[in-house]
N, CA, C and O atoms as a printed pandas DataFrame, in Angstrom:
     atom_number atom_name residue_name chain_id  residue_number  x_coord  y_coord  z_coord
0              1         N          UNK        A               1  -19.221   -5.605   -0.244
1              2        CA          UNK        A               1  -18.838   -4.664    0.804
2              3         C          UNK        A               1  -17.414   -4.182    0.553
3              4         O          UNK        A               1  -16.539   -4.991    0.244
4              5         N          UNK        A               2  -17.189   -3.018    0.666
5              6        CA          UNK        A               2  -15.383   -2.503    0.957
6              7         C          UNK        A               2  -14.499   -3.009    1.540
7              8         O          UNK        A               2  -15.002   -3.874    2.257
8              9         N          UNK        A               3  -13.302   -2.980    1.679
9             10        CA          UNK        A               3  -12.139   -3.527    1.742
10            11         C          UNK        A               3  -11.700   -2.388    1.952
11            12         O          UNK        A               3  -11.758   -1.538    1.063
12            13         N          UNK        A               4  -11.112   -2.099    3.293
13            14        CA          UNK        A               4   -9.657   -1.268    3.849
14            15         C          UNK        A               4   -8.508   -1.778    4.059
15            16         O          UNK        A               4   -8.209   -2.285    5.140
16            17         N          UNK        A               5   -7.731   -1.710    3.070
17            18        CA          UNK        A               5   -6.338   -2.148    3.125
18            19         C          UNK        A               5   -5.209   -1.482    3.739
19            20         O          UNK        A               5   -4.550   -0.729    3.021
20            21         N          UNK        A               6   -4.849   -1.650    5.054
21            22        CA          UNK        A               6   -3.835   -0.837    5.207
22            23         C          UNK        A               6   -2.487   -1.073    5.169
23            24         O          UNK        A               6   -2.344   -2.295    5.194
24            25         N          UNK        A               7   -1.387   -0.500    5.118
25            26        CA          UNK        A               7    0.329   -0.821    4.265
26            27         C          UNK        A               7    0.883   -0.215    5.046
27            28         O          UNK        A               7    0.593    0.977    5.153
28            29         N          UNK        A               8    2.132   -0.931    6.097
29            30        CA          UNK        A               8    2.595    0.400    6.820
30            31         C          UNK        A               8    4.091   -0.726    6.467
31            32         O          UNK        A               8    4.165   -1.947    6.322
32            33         N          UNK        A               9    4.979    0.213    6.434
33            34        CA          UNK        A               9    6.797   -0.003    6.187
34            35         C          UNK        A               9    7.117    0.952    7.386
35            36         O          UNK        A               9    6.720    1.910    8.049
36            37         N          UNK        A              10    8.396   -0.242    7.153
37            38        CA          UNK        A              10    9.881    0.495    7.769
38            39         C          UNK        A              10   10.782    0.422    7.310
39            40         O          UNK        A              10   11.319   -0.660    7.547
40            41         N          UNK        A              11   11.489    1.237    6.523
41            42        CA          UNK        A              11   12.592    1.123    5.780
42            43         C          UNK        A              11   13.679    1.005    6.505
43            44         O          UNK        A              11   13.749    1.496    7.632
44            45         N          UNK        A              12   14.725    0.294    5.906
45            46        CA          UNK        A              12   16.190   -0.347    6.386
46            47         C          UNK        A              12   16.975    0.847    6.597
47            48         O          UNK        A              12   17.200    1.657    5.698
48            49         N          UNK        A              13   17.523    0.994    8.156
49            50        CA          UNK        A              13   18.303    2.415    7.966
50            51         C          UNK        A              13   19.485    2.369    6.539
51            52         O          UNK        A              13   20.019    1.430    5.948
52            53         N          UNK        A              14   19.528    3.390    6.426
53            54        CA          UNK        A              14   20.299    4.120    5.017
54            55         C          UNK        A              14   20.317    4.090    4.122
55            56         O          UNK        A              14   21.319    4.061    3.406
56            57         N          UNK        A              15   18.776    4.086    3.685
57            58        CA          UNK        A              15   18.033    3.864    2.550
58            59         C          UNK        A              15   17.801    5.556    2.415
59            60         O          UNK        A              15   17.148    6.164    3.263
60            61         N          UNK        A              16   18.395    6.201    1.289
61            62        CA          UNK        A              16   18.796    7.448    0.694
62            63         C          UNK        A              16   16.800    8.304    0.816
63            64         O          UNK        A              16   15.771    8.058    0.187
64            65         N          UNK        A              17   17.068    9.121    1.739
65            66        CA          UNK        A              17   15.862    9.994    1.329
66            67         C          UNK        A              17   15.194    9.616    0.164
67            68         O          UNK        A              17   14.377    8.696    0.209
68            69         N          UNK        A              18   15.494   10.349   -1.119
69            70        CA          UNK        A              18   15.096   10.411   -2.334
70            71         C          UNK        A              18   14.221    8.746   -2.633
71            72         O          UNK        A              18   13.088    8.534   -3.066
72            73         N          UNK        A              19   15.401    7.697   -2.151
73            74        CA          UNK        A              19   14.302    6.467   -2.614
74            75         C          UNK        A              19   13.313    6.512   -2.017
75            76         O          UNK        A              19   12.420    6.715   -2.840
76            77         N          UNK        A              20   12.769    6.418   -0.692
77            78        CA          UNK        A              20   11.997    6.401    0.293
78            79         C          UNK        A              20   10.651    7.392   -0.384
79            80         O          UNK        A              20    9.466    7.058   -0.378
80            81         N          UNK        A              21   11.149    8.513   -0.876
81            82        CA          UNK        A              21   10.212    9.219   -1.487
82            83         C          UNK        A              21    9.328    8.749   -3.060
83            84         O          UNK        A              21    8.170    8.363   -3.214
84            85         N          UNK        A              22   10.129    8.917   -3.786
85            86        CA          UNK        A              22   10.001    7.571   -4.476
86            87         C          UNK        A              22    9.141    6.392   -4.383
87            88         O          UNK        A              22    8.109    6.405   -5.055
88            89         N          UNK        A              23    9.424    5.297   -3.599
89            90        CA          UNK        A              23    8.625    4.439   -3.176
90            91         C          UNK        A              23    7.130    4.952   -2.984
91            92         O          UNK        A              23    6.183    4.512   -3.636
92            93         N          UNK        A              24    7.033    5.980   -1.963
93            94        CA          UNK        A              24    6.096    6.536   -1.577
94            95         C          UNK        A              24    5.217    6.903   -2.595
95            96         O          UNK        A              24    4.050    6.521   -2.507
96            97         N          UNK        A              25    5.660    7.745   -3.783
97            98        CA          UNK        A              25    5.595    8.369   -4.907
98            99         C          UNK        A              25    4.631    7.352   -5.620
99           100         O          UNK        A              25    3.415    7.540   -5.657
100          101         N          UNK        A              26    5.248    6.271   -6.179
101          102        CA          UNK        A              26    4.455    4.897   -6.446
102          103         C          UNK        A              26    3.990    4.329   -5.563
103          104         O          UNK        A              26    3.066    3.817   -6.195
104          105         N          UNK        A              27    3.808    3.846   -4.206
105          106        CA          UNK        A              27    2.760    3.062   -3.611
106          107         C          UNK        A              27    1.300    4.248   -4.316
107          108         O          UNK        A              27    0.277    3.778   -4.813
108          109         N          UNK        A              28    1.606    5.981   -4.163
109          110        CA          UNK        A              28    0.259    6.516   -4.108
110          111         C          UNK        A              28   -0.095    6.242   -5.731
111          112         O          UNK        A              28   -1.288    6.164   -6.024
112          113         N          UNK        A              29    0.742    6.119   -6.613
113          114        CA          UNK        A              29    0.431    5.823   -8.351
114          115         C          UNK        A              29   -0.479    4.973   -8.678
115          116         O          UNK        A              29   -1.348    5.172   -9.527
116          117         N          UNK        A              30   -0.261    3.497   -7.707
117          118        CA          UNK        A              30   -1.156    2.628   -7.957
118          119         C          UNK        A              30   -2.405    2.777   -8.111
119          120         O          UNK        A              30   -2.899    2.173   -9.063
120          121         N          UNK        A              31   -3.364    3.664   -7.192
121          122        CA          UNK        A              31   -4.496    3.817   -7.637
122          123         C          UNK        A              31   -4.455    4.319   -9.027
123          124         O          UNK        A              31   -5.191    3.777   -9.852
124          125         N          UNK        A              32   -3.846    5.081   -9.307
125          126        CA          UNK        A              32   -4.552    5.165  -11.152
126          127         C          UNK        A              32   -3.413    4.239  -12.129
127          128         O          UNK        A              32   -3.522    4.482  -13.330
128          129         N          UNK        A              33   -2.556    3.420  -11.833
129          130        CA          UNK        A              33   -1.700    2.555  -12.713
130          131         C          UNK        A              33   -2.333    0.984  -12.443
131          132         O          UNK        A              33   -2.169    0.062  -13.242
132          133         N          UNK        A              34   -3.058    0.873  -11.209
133          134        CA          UNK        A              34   -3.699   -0.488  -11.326
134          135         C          UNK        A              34   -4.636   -0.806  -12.048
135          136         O          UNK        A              34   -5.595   -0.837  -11.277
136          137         N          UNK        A              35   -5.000   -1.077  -13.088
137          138        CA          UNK        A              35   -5.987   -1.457  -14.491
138          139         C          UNK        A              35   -6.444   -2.636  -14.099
139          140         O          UNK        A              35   -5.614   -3.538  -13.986
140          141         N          UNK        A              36   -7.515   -2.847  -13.872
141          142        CA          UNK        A              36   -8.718   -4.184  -13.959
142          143         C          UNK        A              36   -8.786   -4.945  -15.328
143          144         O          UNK        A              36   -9.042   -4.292  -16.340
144          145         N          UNK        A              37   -8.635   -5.887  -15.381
145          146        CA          UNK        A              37   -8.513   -6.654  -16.641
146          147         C          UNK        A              37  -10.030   -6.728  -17.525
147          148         O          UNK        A              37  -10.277   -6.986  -18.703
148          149         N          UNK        A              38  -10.869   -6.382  -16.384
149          150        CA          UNK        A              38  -12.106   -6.637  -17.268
150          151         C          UNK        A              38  -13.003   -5.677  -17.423
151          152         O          UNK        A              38  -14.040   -5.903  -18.047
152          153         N          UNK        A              39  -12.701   -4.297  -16.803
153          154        CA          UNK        A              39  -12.997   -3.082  -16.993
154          155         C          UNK        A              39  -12.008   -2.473  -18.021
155          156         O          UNK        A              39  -12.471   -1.758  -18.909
156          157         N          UNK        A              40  -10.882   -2.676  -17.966
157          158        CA          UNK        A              40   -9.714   -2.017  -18.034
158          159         C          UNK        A              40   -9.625    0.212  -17.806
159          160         O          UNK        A              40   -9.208    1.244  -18.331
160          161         N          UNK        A              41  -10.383   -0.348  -16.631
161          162        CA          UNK        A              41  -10.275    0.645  -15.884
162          163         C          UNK        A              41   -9.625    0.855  -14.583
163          164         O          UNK        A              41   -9.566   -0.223  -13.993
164          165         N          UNK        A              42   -9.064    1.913  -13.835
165          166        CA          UNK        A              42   -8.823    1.813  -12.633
166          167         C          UNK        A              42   -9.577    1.344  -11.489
167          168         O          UNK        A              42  -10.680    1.819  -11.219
168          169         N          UNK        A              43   -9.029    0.433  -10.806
169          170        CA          UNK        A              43  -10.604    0.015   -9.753
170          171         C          UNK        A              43   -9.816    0.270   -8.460
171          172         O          UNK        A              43  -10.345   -0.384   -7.562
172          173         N          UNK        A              44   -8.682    1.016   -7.983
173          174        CA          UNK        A              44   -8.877    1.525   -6.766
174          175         C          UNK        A              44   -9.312    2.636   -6.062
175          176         O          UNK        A              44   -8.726    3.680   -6.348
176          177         N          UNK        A              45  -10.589    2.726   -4.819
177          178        CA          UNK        A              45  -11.434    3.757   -5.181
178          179         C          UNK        A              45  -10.863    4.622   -4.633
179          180         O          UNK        A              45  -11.423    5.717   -4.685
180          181         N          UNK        A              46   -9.420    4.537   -3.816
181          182        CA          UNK        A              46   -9.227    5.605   -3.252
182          183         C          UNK        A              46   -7.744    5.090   -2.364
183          184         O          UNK        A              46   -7.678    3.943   -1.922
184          185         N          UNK        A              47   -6.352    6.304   -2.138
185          186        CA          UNK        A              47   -5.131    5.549   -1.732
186          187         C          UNK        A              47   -4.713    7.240   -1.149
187          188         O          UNK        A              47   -4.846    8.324   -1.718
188          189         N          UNK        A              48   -4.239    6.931    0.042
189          190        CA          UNK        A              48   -3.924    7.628    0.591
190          191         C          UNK        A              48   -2.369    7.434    1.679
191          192         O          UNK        A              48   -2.108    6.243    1.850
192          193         N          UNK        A              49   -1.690    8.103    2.161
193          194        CA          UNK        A              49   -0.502    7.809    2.505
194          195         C          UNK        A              49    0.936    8.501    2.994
195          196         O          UNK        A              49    1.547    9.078    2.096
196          197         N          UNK        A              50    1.618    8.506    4.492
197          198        CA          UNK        A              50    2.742    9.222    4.440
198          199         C          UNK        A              50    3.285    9.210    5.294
199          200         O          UNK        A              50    2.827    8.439    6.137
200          201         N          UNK        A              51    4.346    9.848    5.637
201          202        CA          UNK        A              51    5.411    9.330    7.006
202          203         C          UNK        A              51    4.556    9.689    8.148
203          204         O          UNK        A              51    3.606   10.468    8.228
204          205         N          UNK        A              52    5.216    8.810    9.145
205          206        CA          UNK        A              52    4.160    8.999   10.347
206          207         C          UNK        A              52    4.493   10.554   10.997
207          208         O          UNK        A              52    5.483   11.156   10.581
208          209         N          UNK        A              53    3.950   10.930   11.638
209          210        CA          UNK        A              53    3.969   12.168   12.974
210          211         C          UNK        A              53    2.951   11.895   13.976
211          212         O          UNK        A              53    2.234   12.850   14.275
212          213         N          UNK        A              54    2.678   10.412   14.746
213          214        CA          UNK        A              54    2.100   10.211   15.698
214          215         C          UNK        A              54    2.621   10.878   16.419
215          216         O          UNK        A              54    3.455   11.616   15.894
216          217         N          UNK        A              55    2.439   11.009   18.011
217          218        CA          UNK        A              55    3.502   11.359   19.256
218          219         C          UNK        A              55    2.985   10.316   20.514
219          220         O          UNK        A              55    2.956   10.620   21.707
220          221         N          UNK        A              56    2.680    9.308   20.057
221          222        CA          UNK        A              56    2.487    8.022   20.712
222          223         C          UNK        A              56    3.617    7.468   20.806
223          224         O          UNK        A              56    3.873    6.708   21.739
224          225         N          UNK        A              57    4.137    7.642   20.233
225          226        CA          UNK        A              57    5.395    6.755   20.506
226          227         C          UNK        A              57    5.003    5.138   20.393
227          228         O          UNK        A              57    5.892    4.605   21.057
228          229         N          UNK        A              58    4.521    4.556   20.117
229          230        CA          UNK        A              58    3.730    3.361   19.788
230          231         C          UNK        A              58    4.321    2.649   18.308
231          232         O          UNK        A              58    4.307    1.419   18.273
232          233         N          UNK        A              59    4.736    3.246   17.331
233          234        CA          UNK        A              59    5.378    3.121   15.800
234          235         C          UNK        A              59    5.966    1.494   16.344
235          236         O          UNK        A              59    5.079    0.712   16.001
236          237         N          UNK        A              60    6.709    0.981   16.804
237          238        CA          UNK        A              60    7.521   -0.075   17.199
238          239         C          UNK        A              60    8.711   -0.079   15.061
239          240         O          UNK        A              60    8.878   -1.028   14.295
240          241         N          UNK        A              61    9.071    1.028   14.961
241          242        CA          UNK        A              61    9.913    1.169   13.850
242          243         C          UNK        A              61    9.127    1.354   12.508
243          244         O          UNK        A              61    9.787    1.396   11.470
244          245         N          UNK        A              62    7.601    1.483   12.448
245          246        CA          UNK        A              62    6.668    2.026   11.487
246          247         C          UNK        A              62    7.468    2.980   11.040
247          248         O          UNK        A              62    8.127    3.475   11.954
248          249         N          UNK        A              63    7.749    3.604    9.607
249          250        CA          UNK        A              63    7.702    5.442    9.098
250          251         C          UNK        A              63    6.548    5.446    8.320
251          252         O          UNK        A              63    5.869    6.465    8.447
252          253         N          UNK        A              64    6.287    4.918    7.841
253          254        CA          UNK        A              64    5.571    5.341    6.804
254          255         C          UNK        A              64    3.932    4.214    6.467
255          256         O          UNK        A              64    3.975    3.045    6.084
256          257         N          UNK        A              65    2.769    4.945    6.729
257          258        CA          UNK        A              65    1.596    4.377    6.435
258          259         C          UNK        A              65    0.669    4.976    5.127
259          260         O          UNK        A              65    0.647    6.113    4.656
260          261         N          UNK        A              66   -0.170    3.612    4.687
261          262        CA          UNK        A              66   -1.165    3.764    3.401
262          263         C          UNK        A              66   -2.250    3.367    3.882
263          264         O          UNK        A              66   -2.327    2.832    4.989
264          265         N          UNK        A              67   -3.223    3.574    3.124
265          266        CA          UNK        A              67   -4.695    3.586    3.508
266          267         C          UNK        A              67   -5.270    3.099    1.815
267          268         O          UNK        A              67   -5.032    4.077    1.106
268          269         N          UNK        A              68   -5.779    2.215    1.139
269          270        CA          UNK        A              68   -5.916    1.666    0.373
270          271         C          UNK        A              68   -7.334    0.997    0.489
271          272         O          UNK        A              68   -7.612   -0.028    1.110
272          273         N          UNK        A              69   -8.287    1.918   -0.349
273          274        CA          UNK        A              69   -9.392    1.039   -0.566
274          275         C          UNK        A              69  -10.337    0.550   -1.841
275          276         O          UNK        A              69  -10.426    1.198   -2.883
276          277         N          UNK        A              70  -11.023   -0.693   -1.586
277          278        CA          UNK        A              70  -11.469   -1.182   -2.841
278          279         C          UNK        A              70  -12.732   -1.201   -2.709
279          280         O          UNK        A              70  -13.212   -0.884   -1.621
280          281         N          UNK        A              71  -13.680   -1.630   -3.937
281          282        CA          UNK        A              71  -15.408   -1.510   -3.904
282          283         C          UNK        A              71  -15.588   -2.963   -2.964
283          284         O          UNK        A              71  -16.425   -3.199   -2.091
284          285         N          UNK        A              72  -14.412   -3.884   -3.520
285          286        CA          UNK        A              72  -15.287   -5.243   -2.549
286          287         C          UNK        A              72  -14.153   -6.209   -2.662
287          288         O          UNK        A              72  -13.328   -6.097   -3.569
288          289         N          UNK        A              73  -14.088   -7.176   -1.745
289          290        CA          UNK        A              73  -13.024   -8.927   -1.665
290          291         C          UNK        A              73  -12.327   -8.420   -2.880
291          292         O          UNK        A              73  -11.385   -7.633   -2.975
292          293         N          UNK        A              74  -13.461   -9.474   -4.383
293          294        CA          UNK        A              74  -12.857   -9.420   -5.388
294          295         C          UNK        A              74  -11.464   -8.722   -6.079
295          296         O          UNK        A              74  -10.435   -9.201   -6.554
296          297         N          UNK        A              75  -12.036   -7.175   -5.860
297          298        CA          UNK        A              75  -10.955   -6.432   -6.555
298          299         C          UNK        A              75  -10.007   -6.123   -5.253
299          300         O          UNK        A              75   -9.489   -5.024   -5.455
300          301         N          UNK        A              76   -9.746   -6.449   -4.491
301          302        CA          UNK        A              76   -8.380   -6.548   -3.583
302          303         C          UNK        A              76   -7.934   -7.851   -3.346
303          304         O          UNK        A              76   -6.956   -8.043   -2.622
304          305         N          UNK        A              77   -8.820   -9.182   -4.116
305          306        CA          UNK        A              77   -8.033   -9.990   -4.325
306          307         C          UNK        A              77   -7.060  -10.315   -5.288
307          308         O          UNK        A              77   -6.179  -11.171   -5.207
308          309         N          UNK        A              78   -7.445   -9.148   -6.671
309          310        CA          UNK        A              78   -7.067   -8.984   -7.415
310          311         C          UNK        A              78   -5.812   -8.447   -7.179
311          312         O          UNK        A              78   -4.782   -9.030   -7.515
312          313         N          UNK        A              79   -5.835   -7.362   -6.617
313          314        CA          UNK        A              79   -4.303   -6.586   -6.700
314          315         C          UNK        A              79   -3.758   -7.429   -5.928
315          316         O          UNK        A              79   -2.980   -8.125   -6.580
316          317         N          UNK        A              80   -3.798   -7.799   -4.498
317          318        CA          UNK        A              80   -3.307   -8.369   -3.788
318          319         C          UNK        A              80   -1.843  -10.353   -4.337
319          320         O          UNK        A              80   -0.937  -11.001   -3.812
320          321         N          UNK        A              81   -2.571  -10.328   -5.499
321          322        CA          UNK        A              81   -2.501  -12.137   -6.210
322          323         C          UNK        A              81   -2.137  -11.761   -7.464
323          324         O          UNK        A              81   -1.129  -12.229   -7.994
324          325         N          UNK        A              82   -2.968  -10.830   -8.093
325          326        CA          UNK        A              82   -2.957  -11.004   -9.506
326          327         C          UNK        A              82   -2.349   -9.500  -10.426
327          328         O          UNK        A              82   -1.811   -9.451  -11.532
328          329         N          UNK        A              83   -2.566   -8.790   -9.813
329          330        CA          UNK        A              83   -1.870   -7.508  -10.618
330          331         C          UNK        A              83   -0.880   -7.160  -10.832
331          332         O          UNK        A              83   -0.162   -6.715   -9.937
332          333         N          UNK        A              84   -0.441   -7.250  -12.267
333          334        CA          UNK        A              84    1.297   -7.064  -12.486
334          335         C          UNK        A              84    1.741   -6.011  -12.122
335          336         O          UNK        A              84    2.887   -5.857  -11.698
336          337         N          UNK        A              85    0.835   -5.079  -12.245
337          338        CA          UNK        A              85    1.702   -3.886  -11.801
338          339         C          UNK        A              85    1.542   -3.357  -10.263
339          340         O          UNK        A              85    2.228   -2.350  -10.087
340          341         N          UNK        A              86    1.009   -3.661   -9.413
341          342        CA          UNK        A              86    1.264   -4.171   -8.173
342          343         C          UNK        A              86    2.088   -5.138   -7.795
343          344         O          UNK        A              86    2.867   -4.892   -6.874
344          345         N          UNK        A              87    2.094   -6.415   -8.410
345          346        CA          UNK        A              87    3.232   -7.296   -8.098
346          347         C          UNK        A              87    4.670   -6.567   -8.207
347          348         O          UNK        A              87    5.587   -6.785   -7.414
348          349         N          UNK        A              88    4.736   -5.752   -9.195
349          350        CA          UNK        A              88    6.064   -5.379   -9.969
350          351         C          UNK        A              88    6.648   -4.377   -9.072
351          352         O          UNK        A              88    7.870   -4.309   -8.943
352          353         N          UNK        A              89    5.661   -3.408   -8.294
353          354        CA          UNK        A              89    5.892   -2.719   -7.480
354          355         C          UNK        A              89    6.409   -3.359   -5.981
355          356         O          UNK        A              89    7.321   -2.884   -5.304
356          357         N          UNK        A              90    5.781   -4.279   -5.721
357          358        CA          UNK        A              90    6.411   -5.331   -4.460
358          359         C          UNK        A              90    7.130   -6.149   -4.462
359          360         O          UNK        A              90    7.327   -6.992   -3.586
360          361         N          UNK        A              91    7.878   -5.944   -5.959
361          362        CA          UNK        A              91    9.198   -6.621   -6.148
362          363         C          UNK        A              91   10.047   -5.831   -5.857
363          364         O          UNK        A              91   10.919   -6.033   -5.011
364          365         N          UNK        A              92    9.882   -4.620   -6.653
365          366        CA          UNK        A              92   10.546   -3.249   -6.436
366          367         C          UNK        A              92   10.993   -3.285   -5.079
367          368         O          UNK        A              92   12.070   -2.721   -4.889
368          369         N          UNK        A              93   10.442   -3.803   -4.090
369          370        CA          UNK        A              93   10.845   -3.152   -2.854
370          371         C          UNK        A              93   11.913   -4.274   -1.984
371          372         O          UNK        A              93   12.023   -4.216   -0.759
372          373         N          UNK        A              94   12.411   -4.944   -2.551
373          374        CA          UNK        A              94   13.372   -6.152   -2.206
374          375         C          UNK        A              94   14.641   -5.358   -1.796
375          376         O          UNK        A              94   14.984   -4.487   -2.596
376          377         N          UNK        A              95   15.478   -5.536   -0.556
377          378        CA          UNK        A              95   16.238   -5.167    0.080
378          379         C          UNK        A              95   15.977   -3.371    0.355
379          380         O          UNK        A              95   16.813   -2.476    0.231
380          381         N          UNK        A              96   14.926   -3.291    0.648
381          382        CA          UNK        A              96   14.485   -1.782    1.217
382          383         C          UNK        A              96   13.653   -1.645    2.155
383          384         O          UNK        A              96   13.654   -0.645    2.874
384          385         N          UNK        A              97   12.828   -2.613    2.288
385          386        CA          UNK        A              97   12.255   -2.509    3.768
386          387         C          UNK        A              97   12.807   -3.382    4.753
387          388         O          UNK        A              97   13.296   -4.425    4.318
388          389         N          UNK        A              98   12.837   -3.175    6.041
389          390        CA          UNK        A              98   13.014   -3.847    7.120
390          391         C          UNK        A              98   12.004   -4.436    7.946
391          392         O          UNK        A              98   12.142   -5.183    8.915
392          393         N          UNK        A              99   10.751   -3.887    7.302
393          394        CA          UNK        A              99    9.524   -4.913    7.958
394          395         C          UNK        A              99    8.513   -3.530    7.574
395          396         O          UNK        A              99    8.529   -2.331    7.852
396          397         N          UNK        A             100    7.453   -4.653    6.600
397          398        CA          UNK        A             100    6.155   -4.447    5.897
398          399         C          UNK        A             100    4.634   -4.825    6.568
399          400         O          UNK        A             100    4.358   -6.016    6.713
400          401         N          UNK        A             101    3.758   -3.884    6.931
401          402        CA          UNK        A             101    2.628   -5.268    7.952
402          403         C          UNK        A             101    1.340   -4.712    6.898
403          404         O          UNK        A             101    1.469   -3.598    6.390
404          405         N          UNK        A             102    0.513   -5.266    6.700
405          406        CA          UNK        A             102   -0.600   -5.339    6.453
406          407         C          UNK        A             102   -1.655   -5.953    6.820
407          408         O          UNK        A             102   -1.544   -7.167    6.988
408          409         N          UNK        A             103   -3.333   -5.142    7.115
409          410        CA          UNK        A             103   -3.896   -5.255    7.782
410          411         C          UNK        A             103   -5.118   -5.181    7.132
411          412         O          UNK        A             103   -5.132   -3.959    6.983
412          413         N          UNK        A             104   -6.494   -5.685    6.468
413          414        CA          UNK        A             104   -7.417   -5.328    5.482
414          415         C          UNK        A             104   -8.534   -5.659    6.771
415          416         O          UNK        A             104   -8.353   -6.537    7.615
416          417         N          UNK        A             105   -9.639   -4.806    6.711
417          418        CA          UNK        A             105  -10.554   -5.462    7.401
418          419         C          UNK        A             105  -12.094   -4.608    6.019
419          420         O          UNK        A             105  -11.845   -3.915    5.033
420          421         N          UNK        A             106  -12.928   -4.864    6.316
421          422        CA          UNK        A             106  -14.223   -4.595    5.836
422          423         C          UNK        A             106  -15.304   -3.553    6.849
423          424         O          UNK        A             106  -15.923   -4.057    7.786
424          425         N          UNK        A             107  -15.404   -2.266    6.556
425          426        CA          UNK        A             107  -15.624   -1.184    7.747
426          427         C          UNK        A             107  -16.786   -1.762    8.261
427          428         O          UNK        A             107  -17.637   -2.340    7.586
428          429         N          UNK        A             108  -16.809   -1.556    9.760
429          430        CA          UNK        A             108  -17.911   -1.746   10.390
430          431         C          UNK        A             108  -18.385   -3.324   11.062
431          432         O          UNK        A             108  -19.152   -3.647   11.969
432          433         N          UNK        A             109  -17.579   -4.025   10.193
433          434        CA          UNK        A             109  -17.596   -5.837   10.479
434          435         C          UNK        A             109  -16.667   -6.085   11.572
435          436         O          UNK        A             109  -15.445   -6.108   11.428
436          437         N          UNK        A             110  -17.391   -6.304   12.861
437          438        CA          UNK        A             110  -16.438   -6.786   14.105
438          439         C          UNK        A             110  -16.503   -8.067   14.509
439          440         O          UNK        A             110  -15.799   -8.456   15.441
């Protein structure tokens, strides 16, 4: 079954436009830079992502959300544990966010 991964940040005030974009830039890369070791193909089926414009007012300091999905567990246990270049990217982000949440559920499973 699928895997909806969702990624929402808040970056640390005075964190320069340009990085923020950036970041953004690569969270959306991953779908075609994440390589499966045993396909060595891309296996994310789909990544989507961008500053908020709710008018809920609800954010509690959210800017910026992703939408990240996989064919099944497996391959989002993969990126999640095992992918260097996902890992490398969530190293990347050390002293730039101020709070990261993530949320995966499987559509339709309540």
């Amino acid at each position: 079954m699928s895997i909806t991964h969702i990624v929402l940040f808040q970056f640390k005030a005075g964190i320069d436009p340009q990085t923020i974009v950036d970041v953004c830039d690569r969270m959306l890369a991953l779908k075609d830079t994440c390589i499966h070791p045993s396909s060595q193909m891309p296996y994310i089926k789909a990544s989507t992502g961008g500053v908020d414009n709710s008018p809920e007012e609800a954010q509690d300091g959210i800017t910026h959300g992703f939408v990240v999905e996989f064919e099944n567990a497996a391959d989002r246990d993969y990126y999640v544990h095992r992918d260097p270049v996902h890992r490398a990217f969530v190293d990347s982000l050390t002293g730039l966010l101020e709070k990261a949440q993530v949320i995966d559920y499987t559509p339709g499973v309540f």
